[in-house]
N, CA, C and O atoms as a GROMACS GRO file, in nm:
protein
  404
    1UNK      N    1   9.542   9.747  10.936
    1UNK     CA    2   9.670   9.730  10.872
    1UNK      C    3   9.726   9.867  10.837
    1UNK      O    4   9.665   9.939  10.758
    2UNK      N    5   9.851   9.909  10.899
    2UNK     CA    6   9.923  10.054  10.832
    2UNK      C    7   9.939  10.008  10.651
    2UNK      O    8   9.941   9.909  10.578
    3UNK      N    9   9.945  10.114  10.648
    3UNK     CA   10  10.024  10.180  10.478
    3UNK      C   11  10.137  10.076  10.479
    3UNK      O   12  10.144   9.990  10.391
    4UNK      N   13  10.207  10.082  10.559
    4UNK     CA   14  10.383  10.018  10.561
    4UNK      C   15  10.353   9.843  10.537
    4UNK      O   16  10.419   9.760  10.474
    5UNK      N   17  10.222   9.830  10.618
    5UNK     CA   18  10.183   9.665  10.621
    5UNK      C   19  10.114   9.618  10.474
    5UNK      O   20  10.127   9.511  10.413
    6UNK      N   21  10.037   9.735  10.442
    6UNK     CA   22   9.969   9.699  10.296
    6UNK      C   23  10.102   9.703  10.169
    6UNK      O   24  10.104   9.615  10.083
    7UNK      N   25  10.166   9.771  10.173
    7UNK     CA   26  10.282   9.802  10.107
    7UNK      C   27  10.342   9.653  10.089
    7UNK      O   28  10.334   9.585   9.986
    8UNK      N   29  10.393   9.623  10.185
    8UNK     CA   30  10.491   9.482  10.180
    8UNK      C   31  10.414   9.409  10.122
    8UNK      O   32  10.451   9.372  10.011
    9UNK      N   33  10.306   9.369  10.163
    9UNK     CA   34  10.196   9.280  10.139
    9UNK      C   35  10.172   9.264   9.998
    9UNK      O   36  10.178   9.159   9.934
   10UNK      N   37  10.142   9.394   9.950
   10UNK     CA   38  10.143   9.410   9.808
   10UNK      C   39  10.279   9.385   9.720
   10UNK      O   40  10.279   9.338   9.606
   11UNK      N   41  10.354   9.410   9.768
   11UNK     CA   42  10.512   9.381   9.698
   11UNK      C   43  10.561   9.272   9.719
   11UNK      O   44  10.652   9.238   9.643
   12UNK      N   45  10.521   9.180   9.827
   12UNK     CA   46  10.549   9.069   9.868
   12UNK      C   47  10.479   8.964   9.734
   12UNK      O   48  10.536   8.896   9.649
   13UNK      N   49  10.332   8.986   9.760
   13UNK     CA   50  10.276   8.887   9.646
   13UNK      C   51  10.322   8.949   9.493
   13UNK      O   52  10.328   8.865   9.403
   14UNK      N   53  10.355   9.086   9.460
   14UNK     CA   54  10.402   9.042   9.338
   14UNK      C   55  10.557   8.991   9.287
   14UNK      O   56  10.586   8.959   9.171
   15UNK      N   57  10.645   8.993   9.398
   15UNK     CA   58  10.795   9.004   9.317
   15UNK      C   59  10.850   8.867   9.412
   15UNK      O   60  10.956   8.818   9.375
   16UNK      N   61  10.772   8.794   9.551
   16UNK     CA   62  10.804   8.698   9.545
   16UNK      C   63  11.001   8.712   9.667
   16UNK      O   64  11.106   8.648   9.652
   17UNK      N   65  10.966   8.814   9.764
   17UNK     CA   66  11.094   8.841   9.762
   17UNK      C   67  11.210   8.764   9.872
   17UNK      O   68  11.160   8.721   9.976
   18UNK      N   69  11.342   8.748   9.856
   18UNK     CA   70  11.396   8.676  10.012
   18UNK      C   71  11.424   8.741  10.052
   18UNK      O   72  11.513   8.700  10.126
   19UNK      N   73  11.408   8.886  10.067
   19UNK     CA   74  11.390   8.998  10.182
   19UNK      C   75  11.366   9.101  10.161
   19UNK      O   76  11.442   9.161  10.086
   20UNK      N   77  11.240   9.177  10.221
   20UNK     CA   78  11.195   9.305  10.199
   20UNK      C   79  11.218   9.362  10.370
   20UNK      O   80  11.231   9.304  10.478
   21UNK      N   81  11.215   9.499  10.327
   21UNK     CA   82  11.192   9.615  10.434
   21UNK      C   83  11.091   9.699  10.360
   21UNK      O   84  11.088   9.710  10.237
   22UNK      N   85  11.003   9.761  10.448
   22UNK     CA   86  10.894   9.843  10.392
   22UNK      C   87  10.932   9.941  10.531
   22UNK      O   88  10.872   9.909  10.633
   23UNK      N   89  11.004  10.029  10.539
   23UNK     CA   90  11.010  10.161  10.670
   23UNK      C   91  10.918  10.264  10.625
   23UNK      O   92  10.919  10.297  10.507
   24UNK      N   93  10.808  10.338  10.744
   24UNK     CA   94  10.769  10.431  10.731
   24UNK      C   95  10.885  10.579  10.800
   24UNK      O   96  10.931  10.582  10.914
   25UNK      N   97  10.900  10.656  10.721
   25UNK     CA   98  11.023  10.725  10.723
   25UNK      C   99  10.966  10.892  10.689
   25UNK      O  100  11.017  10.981  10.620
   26UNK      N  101  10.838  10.888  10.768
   26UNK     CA  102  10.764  11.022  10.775
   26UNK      C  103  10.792  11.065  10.931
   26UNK      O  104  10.828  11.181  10.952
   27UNK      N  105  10.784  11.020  10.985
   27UNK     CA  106  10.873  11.085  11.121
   27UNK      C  107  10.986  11.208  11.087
   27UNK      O  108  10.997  11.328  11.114
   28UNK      N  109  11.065  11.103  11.007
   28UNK     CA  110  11.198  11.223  10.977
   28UNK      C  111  11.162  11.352  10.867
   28UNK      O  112  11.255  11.396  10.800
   29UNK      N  113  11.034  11.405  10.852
   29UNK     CA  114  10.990  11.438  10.787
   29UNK      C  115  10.871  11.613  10.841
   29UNK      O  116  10.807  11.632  10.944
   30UNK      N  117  10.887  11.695  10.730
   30UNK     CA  118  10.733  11.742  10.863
   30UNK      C  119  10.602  11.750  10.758
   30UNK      O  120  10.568  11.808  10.654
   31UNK      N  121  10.558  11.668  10.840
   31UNK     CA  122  10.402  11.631  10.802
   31UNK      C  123  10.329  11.576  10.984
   31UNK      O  124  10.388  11.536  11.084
   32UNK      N  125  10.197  11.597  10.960
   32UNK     CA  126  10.140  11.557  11.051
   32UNK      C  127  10.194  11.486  11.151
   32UNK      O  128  10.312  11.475  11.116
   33UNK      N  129  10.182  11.434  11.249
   33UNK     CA  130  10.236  11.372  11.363
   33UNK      C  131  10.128  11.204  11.338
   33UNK      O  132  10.010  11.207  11.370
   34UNK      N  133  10.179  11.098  11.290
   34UNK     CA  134  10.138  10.999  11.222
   34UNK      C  135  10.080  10.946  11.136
   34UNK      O  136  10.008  10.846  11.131
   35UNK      N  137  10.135  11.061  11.021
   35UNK     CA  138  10.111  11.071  10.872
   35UNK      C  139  10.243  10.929  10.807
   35UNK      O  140  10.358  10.891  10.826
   36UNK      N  141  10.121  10.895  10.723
   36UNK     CA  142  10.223  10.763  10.662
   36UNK      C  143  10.220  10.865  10.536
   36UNK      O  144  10.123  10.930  10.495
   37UNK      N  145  10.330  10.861  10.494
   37UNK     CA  146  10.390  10.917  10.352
   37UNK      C  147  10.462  10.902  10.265
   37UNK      O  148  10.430  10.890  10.146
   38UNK      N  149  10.604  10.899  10.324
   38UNK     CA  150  10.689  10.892  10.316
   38UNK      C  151  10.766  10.716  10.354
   38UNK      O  152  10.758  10.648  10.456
   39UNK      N  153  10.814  10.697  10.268
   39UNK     CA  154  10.900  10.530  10.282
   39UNK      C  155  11.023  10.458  10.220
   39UNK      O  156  11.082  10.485  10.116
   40UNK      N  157  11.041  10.381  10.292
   40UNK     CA  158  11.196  10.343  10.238
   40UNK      C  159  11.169  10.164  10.234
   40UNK      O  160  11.125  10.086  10.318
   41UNK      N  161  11.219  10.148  10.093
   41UNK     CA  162  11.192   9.984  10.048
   41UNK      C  163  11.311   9.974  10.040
   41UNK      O  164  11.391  10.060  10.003
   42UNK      N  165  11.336   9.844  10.079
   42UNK     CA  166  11.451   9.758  10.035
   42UNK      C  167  11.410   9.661   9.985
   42UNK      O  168  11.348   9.600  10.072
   43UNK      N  169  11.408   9.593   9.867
   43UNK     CA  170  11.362   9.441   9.835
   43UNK      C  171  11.460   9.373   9.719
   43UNK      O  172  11.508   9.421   9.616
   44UNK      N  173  11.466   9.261   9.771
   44UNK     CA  174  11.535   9.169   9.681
   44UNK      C  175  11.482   9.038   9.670
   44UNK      O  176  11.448   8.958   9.757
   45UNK      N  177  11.483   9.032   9.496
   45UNK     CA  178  11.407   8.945   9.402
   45UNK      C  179  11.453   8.900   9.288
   45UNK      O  180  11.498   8.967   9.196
   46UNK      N  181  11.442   8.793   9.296
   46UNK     CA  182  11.528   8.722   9.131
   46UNK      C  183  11.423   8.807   9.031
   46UNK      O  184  11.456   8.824   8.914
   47UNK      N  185  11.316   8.852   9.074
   47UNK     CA  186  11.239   8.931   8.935
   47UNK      C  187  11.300   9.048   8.864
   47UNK      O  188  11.262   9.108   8.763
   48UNK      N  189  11.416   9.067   8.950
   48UNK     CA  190  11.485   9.152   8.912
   48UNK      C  191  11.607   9.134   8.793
   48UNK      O  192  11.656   9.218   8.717
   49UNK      N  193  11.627   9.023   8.806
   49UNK     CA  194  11.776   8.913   8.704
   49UNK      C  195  11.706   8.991   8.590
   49UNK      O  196  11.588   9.017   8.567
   50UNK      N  197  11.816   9.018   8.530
   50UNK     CA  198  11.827   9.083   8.397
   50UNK      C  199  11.720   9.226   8.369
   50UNK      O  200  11.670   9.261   8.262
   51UNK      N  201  11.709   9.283   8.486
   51UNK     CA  202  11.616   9.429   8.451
   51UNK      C  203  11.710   9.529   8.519
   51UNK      O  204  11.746   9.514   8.636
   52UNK      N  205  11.754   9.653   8.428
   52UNK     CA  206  11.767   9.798   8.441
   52UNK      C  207  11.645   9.828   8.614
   52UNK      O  208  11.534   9.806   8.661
   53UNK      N  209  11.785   9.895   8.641
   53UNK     CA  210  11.704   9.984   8.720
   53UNK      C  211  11.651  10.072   8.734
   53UNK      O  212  11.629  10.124   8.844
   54UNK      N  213  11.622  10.107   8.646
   54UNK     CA  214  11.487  10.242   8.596
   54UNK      C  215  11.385  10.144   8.575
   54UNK      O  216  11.301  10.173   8.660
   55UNK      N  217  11.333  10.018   8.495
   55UNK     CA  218  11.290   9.910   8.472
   55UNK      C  219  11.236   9.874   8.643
   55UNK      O  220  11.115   9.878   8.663
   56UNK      N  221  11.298   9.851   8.722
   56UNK     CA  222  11.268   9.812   8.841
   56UNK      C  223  11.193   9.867   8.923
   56UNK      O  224  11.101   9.810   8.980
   57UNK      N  225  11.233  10.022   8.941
   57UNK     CA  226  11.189  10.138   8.973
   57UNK      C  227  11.022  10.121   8.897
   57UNK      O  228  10.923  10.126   8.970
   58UNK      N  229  11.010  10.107   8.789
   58UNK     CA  230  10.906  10.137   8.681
   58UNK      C  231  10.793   9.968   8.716
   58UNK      O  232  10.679   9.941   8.680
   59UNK      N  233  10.852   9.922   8.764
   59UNK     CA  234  10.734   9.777   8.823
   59UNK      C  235  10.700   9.750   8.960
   59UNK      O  236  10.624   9.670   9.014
   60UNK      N  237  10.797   9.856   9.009
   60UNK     CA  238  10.725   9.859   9.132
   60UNK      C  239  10.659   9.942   9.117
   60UNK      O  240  10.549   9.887   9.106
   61UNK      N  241  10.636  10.092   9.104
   61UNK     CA  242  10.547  10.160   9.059
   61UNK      C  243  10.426  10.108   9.065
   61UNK      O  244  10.330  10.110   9.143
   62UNK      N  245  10.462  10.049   8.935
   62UNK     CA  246  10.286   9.998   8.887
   62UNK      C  247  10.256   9.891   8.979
   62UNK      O  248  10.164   9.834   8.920
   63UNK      N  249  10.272   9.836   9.072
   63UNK     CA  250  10.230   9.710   9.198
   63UNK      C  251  10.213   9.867   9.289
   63UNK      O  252  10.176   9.843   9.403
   64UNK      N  253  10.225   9.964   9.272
   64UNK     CA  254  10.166  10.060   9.360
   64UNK      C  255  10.111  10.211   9.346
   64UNK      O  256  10.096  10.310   9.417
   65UNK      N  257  10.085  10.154   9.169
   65UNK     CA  258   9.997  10.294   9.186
   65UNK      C  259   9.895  10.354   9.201
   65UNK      O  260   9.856  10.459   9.151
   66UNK      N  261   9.837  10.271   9.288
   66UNK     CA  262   9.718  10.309   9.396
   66UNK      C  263   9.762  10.428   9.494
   66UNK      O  264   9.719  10.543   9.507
   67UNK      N  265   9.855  10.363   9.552
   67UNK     CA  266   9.942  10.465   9.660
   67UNK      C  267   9.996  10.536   9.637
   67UNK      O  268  10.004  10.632   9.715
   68UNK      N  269  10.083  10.533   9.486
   68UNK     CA  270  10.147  10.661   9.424
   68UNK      C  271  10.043  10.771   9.412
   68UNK      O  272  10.068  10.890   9.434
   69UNK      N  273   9.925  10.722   9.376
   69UNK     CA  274   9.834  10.888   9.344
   69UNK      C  275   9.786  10.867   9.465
   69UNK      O  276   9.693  10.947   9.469
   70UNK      N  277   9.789  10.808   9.575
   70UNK     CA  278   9.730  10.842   9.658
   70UNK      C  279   9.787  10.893   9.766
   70UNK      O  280   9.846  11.001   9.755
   71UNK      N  281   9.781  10.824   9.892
   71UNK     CA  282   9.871  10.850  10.044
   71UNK      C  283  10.026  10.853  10.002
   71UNK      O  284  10.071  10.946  10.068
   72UNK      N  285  10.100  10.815   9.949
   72UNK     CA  286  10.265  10.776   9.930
   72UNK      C  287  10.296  10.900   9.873
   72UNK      O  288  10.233  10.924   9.770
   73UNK      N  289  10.420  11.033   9.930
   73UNK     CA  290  10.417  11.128   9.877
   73UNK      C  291  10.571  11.089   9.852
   73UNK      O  292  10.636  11.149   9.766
   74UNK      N  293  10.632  10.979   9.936
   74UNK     CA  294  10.782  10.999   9.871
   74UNK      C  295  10.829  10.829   9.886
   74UNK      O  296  10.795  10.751   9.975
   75UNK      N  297  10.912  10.807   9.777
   75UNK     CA  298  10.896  10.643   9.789
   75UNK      C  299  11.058  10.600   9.753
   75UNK      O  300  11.088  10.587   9.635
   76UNK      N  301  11.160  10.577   9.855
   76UNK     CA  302  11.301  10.564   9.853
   76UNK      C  303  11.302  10.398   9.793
   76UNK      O  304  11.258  10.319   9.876
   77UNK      N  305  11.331  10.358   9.707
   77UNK     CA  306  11.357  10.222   9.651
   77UNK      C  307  11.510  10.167   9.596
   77UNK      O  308  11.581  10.206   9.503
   78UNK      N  309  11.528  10.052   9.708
   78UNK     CA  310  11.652  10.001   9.695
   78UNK      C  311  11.593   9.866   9.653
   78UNK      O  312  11.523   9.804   9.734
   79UNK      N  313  11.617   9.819   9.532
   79UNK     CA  314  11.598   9.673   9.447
   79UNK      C  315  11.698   9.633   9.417
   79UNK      O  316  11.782   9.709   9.368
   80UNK      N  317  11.724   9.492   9.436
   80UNK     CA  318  11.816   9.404   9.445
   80UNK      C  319  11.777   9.291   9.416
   80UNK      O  320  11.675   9.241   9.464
   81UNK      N  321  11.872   9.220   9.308
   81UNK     CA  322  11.853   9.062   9.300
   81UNK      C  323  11.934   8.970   9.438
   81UNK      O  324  11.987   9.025   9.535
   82UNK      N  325  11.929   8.858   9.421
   82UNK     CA  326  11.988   8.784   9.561
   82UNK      C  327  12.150   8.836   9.520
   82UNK      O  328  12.207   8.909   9.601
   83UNK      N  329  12.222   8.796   9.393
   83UNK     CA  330  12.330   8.780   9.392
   83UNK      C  331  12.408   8.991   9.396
   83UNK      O  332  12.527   9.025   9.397
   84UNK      N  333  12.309   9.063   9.396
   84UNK     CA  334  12.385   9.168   9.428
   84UNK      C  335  12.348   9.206   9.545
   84UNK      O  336  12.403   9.309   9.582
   85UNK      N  337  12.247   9.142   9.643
   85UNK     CA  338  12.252   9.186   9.750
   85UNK      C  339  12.331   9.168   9.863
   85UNK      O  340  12.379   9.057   9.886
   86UNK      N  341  12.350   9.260   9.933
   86UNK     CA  342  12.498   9.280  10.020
   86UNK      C  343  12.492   9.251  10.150
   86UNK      O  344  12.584   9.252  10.232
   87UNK      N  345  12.344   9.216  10.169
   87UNK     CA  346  12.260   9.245  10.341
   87UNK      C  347  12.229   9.362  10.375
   87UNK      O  348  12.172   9.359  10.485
   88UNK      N  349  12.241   9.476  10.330
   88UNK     CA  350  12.231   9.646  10.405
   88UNK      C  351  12.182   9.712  10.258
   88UNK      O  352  12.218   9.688  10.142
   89UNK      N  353  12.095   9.795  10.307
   89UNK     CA  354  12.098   9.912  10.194
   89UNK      C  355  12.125  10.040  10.242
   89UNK      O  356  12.114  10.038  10.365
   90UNK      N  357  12.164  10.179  10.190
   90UNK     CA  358  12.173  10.275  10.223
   90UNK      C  359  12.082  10.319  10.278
   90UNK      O  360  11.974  10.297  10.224
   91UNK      N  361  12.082  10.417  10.433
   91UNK     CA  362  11.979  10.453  10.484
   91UNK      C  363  11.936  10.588  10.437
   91UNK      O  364  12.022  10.650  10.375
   92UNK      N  365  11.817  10.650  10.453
   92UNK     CA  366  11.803  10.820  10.336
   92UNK      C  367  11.841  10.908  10.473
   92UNK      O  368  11.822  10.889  10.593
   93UNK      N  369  11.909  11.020  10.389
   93UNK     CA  370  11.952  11.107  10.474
   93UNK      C  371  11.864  11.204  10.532
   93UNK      O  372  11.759  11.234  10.476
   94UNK      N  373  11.896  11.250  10.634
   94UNK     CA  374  11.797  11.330  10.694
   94UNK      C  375  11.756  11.464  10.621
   94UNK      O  376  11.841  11.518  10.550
   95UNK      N  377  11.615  11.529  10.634
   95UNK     CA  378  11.543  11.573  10.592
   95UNK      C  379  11.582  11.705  10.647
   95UNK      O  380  11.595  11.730  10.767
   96UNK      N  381  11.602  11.800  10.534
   96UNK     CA  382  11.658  11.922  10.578
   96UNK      C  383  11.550  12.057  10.555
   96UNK      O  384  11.571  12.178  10.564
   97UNK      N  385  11.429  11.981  10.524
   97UNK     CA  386  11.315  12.092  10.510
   97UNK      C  387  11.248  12.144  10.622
   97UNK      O  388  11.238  12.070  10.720
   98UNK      N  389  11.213  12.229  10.624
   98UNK     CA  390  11.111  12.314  10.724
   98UNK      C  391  11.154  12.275  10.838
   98UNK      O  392  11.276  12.260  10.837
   99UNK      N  393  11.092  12.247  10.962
   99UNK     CA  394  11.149  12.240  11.105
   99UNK      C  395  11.261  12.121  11.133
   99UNK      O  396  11.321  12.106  11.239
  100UNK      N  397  11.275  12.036  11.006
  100UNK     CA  398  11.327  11.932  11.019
  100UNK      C  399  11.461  11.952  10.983
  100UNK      O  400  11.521  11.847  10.962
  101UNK      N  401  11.531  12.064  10.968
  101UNK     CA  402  11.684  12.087  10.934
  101UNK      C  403  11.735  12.143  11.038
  101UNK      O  404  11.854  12.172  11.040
   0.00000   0.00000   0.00000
């Protein structure tokens, strides 16, 4: 199972969601040549109804801070309840560090 597959998996059983994306988004990145690191969540969850998004930010976290101290060096999070979700989230812009700019 990749990082990207354990990820969902793990966010899936805690928040319950009607649609996640888990992208590995270390490609656009320079690190190793199939280094999981780097990722981009999209998830939307009524667990979200009535929580701040610093709050949101702050529970997913903890459903992953295994990976935070561990493999996960950068973690893009778009959380959404059903009724503010739009279908799309913003995609992260490209990476302007080291060979990658």
């Amino acid at each position: 199972m990749s990082l990207a597959e354990h990820i969902q998996q793990k966010l899936s059983d805690a928040f319950t969601p009607t649609h996640i994306e888990v992208d590995c988004e270390s490609h656009m990145h320079n690190v190793p040549e199939g280094a999981e690191m780097h990722f981009r969540v999209v998830l939307v969850s009524e667990a979200f109804t009535g929580v701040r998004k610093v709050q949101r930010h702050q529970k997913v976290y903890a459903v992953l801070a295994d990976e935070m101290a561990g493999p996960i060096h950068a973690l893009a999070l778009h959380l959404y309840t059903g009724e503010e979700w739009a279908g799309q989230a913003p995609q992260s812009p490209q990476c302007l560090g080291a060979s990658k700019g």
